[in-house]
N, C-alpha and C positions, 0 to 999 in steps of 0.2 A: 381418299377424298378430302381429308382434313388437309393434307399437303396440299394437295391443288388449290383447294380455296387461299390457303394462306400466299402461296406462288402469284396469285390472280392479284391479291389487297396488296400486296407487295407492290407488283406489278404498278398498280393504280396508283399508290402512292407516292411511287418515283415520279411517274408523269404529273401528277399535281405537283409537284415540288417542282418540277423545272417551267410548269404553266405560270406558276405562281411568280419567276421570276421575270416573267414578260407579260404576261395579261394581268390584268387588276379590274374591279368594278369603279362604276363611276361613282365617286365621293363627294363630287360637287367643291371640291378645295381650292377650284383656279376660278372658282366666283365670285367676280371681284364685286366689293358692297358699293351697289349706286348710292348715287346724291339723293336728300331728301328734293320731294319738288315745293321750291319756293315757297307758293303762295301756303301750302298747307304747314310748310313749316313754321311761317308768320301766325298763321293762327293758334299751331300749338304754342308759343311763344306765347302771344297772349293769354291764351286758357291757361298758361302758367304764372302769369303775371300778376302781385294782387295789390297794387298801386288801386289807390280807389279812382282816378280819372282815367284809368287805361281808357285807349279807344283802337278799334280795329277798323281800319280804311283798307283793309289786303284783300278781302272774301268777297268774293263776287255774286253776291244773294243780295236778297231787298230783307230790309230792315224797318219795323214802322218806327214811329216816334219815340217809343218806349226799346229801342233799342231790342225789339222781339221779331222773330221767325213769323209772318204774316200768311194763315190761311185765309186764301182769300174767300169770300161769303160765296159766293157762287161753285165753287169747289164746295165746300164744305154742301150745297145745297144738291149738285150731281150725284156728293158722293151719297147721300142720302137717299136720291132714287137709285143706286145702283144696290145699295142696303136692301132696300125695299121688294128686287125685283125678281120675280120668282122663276122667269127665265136666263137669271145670269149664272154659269157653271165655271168652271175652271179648264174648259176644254181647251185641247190647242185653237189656236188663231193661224190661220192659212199663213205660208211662208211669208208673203210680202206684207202681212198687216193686216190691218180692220178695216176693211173697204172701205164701210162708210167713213172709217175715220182719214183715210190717207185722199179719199175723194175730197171732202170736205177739209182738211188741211192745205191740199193744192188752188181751191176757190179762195183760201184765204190770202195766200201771197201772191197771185197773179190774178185774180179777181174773177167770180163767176161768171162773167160777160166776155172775160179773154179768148182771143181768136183757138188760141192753143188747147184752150179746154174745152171750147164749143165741136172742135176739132178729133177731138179725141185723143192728141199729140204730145202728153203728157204723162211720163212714166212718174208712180209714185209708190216708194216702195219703205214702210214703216219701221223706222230703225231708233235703235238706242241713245237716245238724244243727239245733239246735235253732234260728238264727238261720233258717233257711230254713222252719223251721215256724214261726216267728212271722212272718216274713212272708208264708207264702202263706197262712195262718191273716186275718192284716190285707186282705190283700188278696180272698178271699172276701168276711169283712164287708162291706170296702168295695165290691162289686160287688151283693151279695144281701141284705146287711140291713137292714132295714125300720130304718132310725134316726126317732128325736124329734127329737134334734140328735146331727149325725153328730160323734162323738166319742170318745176312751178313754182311761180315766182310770185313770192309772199311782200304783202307792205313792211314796210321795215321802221317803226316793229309792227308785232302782230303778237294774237293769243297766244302765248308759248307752247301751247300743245301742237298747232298746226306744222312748227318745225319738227316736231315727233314722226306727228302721222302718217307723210307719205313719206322718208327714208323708210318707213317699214314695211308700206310695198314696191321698194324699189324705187322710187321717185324723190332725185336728188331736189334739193331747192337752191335758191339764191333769191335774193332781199328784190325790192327796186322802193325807189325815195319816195317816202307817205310824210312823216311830219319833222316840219322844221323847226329846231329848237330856236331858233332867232326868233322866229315870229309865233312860237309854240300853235301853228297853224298848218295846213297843210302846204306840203312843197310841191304846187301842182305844177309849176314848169320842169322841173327834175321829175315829174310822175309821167307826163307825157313824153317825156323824151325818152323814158326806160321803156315806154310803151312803144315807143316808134323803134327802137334800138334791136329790140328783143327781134331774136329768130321768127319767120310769118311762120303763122299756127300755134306761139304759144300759150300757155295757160296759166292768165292771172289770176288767181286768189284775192276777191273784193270784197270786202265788208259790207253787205247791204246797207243798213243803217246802223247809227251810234257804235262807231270805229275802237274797235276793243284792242289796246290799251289805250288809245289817246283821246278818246269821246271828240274826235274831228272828223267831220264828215266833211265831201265836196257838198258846192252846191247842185242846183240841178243844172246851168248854166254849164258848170263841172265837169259834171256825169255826163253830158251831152258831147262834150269835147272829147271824155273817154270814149262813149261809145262812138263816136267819130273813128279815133282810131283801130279801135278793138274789127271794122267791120274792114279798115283799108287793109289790115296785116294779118285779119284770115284770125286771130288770135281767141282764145275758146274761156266763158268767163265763169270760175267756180264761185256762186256765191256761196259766201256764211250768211244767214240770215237768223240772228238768235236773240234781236230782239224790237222784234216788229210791235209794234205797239205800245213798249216798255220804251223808247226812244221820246215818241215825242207825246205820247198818249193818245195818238192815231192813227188805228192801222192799216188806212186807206193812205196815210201821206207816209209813213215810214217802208212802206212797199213797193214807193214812187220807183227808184230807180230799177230794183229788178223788174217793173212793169214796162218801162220806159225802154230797157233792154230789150225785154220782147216784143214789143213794139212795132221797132227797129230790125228786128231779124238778128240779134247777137247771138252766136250759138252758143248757152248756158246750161249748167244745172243749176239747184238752188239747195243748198244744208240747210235744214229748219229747225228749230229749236222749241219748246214748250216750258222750258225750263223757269227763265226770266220771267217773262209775259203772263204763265199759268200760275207761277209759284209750285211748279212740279219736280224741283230740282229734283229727288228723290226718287221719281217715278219714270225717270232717263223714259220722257217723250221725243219722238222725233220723226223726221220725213226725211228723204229724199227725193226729189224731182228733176228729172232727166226732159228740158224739152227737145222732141225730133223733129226731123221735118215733115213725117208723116205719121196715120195712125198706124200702121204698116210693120213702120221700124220701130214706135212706142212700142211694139207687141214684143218685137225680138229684142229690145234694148230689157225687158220685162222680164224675158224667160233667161236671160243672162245673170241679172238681179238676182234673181231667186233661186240660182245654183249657186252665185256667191255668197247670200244672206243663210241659204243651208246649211252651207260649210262648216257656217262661225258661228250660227247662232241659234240655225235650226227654226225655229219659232220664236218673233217678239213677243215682249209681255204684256198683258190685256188690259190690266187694271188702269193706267195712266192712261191708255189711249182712245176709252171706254170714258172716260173721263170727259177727255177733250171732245171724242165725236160727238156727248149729250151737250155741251158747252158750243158748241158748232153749229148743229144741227135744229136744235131750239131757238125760234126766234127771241122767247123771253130771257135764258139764262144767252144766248148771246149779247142783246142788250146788259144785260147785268154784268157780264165779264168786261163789256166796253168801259162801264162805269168804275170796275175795279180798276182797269190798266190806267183810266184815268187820275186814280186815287195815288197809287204807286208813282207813274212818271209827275204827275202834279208836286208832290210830295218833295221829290228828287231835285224838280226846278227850284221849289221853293229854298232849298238849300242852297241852290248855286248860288240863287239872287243873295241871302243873307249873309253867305259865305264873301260876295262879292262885296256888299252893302260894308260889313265889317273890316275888311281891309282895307277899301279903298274912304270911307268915311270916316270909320271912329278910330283906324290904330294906323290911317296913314302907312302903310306899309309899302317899301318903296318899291318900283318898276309898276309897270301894267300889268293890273288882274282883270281885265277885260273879256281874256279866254275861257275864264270861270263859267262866264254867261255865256259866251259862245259856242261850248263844248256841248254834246248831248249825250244824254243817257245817262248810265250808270258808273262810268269811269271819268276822271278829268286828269290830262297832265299836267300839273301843277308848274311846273318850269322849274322846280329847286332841283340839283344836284344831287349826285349821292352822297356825299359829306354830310349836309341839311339834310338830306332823308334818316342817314344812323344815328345824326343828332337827335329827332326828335322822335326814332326808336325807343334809342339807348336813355336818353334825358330827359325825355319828357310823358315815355310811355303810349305813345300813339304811333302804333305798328300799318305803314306803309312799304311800297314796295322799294327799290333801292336808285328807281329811274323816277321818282317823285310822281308816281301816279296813285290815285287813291279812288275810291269806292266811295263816291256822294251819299250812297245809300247807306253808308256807317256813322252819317253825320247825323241828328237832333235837333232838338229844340234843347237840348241839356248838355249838349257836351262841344256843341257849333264855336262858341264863344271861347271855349276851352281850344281848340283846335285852332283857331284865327291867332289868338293872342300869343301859344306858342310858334305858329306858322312865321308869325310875324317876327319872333323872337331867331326865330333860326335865318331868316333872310337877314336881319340885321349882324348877324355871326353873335348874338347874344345868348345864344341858347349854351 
């Protein structure tokens, strides 16, 4: 018996010795180390930097005056009754989100008197911030829609994640012309003409309001010309919408154009964001909204949603969106969050004007800073180059991006003057 056993291990051990020289486990050694991504490596840069004027223009959060992370008083007043409330648990939340919340989200950017929502024609389905509504947004397309050529076609530029998102389900991209460095304005003859060029049926990727990276928006005069074409070439429009009310501190006119869209009959989704506007960066709130043409297909566009949102994610999270529906759904803390967006985007103008005021009045700084004031929201492209941008990286300690775009919201009442006077320094190749 003792022979046999040994016979047997014998046995065994020759075949692992000849497995061993063709099979192996996976060791993970041909993984190759990605890039950091940009913007967050700008910041640690900063966080390492300990120049006492550093300034960071990279980070896409609101900042109040004292250069601090701003809870807004209405948040802070929600999150107090949710404190308080002795029927809130930690139970799952149905696939698609918090009814009330994702109902009352969709009233906010197409308006409660909209044909679409009196309709019932409005698919809305609760996803992880805006980056989660554009990609389960991508990812629909890419399972249901009838493409020419499966494709989508980003402003150029655009948030850098959006070129991420749909090569990852499949959906190659290509650019078409948004902003002109000549006139650091929008190139709306080269925008319409990619619009007229492009394949019938395709799908543009539009910035609803305050155009992230170049705070350039059309006008409505604009939008009207787009939506002109968008209806002659069949073409299908995804918005981003991430920062309605943070734009122009109205969120009845920062919602103009996707309303105007539907309106119109353009066939749209919409990405919605909570992030900017709530101060909820943390709390990855978010919507999706799919308008149909009927309540019919809203139903079946729904039941699609929610085997794709299962997949990935199973159940969103409660707390932010819990958040947002008391903020919503109250007419008092509604009013009060009006008041805070107004405090925020107020705040951000106020900067543009002073930022403006200072180069073109007291430091003389040469060419037009006109588009300071022109630009909205929370980003401005400044029009310096990348040379001028490392300069006043590397030289002067104020961390922008390397296309001379910066974050209004990182500017002060403290460090405004600091910023203008090197800006100005680097235009003049002085820095």
């Amino acid at each position: 018996m003792a022979n046999r056993l040994r016979q047997v291990a014998d046995h065994l051990q020759a075949n692992a010795s000849k497995m061993s020289d063709t099979v192996s486990a996976e060791r993970w050694e041909a993984v190759p180390l990605a890039p950091p991504d940009s913007i967050f490596k700008l910041t640690a840069s900063y966080k390492a930097d300990t120049h006492p004027n550093k300034v960071n223009l990279g980070v896409g959060a609101y900042r109040d005056d004292n250069n601090k992370p701003w809870v807004l008083p209405v948040v802070k007043k929600a999150t107090e009754i949710l404190l308080n409330d002795p029927s809130v648990d930690h139970e799952y939340l149905p696939i698609t989100g918090l009814p009330e919340y994702t109902a009352a989200a969709a009233r906010l950017v197409f308006g409660k008197d909209s044909a679409v929502i009196q309709e019932e024609r409005v698919t809305s389905v609760q996803t992880i911030s805006g980056t989660g509504a554009n990609h389960l947004g991508a990812l629909f397309l890419s399972k249901f829609y009838r493409w020419n050529e499966k494709r989508v076609y980003l402003s150029d530029p655009t948030w850098v994640n959006h070129h991420a998102i749909f090569p990852q389900v499949g959906i190659p991209v290509s650019t078409y012309p948004y902003y002109d460095p000549q006139t650091i304005g929008l190139a709306f003859p080269a925008l319409i003409e990619a619009l007229k060029s492009a394949p019938a049926r395709s799908v543009f990727l539009l910035h609803a309001c305050a155009h992230n990276p170049t705070g350039v928006d059309p006008t409505r005069e604009q939008w009207g010309a787009i939506a002109d074409v968008m209806l002659e070439k069949g073409h299908f429009a995804f918005f981003d919408s991430a920062y309605q009310g943070f734009a122009s501190g109205d969120l009845e006119n920062d919602a103009w154009a996707v309303r105007e869209f539907v309106r119109r009959n353009v066939p749209l989704l919409v990405c919605q964001s909570f992030a900017k506007n709530a101060g909820l960066y943390g709390e990855r709130v978010g919507a999706l909204h799919i308008v149909a043409p009927s309540k019919e297909a809203a139903t079946r566009i729904k039941s699609q949603l929610s085997v794709l949102a299962r997949a990935e994610i199973s159940n969103p999270p409660a707390h932010g969106a819990r958040l947002v529906s008391l903020i919503l759904n109250s007419e008092e803390l509604f009013a009060e969050w009006k008041r805070d967006i107004k405090t925020m985007a107020g705040r951000i103008i106020d900067m543009r004007k002073e930022l403006h005021r200072l180069l073109t009045e007291e430091l003389k700084t040469p060419g037009n800073w006109d588009h300071i004031v022109n630009q909205i929201g929370m980003f401005s492209f400044t029009g310096i180059g990348p040379a001028q941008s490392q300069a006043l990286v590397e030289k002067a300690h104020i961390y922008l991006t390397s296309n001379g775009r910066i974050s209004m919201a990182g500017l002060n009442s403290h460090n405004i003057r600091y910023f203008a006077s090197q800006l100005d320094k680097a235009v003049r190749g002085e820095l």
